[in-house]
N, C-alpha and C positions, 0 to 999 in steps of 0.2 A: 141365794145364800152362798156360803162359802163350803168349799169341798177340801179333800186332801186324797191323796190316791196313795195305794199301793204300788210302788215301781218294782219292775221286776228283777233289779238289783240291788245288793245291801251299799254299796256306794252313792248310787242315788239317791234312796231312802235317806241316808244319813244325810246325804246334803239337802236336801228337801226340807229335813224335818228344822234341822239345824240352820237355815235361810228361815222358818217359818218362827221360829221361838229360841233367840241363842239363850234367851233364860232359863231355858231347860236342855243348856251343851250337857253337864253333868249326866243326866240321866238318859239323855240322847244314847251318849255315848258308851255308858253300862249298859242299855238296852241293845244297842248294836255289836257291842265284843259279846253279851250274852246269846243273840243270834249264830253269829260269826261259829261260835263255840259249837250250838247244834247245826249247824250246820256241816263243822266239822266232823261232829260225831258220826252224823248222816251219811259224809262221803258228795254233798253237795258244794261244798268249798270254793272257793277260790274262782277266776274267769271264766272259765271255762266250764264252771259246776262240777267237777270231777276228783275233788280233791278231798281228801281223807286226812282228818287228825293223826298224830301220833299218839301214841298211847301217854306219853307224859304230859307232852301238849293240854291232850284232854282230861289231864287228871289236875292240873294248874288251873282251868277255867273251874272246876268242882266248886272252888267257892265262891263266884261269880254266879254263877246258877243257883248256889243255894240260897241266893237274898231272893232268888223268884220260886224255889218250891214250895213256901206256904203262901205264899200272894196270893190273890183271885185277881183279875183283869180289872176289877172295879177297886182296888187298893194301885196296883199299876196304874193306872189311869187317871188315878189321884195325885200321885207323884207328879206331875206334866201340869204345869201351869197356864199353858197354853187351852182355852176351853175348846179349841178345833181339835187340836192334838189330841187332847182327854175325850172326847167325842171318837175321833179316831181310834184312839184304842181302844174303848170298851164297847164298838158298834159291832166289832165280829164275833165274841162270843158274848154269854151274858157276864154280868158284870162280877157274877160266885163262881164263874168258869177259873181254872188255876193256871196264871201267869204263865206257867209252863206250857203247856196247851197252846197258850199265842206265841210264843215264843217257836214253837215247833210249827205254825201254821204259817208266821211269817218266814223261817226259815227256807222250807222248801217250795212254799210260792216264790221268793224271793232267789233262791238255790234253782229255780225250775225246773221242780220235781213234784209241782203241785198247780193247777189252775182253777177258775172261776168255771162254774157249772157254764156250758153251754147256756144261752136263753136266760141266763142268771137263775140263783136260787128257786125261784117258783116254777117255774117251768123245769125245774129239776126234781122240784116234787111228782109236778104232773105224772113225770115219764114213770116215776116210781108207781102212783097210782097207778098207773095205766097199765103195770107190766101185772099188777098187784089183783088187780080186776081180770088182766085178759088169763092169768091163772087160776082163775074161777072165787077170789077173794071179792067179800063185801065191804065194803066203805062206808064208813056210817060217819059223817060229819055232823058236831054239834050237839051229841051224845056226849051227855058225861056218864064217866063210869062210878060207883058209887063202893063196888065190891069185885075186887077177884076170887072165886072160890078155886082153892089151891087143893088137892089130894098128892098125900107122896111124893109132890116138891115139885109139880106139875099143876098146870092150871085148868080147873075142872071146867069153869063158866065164867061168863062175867058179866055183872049186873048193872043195870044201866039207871038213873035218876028215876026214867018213867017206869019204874017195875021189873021190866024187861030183863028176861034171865037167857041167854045168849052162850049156849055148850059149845063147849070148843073142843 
């Protein structure tokens, strides 16, 4: 099947995206100045990643950003007519995740000040588990929970499908 990567520059990105569907330059292109923007915010900017908005600068992009702070990824992802593209964006967070959140993800992967887990995603769990066990934690895969019993704003137990009352 057909793939699309993330590049680790917003130059490329945009020409990628924009070679892959010019019927979505429009939105290409607001989605790349709205990058561009956090990334300024960030301090990840510009060639070299080192570069910092100016305070008006970033205060110009404000309403560029705010056509994505009520978005989810899956209303972004709607916009793009391209169905790789829209695959592409809603594969990395879920699709109620808010446009903003991608935005900031592609930003500083993009800015590199952000990368892919080692061994990818799963094996990024692993190590989690693994660090999560060897500090004397139990791992119970496959357990639903059914009840948290809370005391005082603190979570007393928690109850599991099969009966199981589990004190924490």
């Amino acid at each position: 099947g057909e793939s699309f990567s993330l590049p680790r520059d917003l130059k490329t990105l945009g020409n990628a995206m924009l070679l892959r569907s010019p019927q979505d330059a429009r939105e290409i292109r607001l989605l790349l100045k709205a990058i561009d923007a956090v990334q300024g915010m960030s301090g990840v900017s510009g060639e070299k990643h080192d570069r910092k908005h100016s305070l008006l600068r970033t205060a110009r992009t404000l309403p560029l950003l705010a056509r994505y702070r009520a978005m989810t990824t899956g209303e972004l992802a709607a916009r793009f007519k391209d169905p790789l593209l829209n695959r592409f964006l809603s594969s990395f967070l879920t699709d109620s995740f808010g446009a903003l959140g991608l935005l900031a993800v592609f930003a500083h992967f993009c800015g590199g000040n952000a990368d892919l887990p080692k061994g990818g995603s799963f094996r990024a769990a692993e190590r989690v588990a693994e660090k999560f066990r060897a500090l004397g934690g139990v791992l119970r895969t496959s357990a639903e929970v059914v009840d948290v019993e809370k005391e005082n704003g603190r979570v007393k137990a928690v109850v599991l499908k099969n009966g199981e009352r589990i004190p924490c």
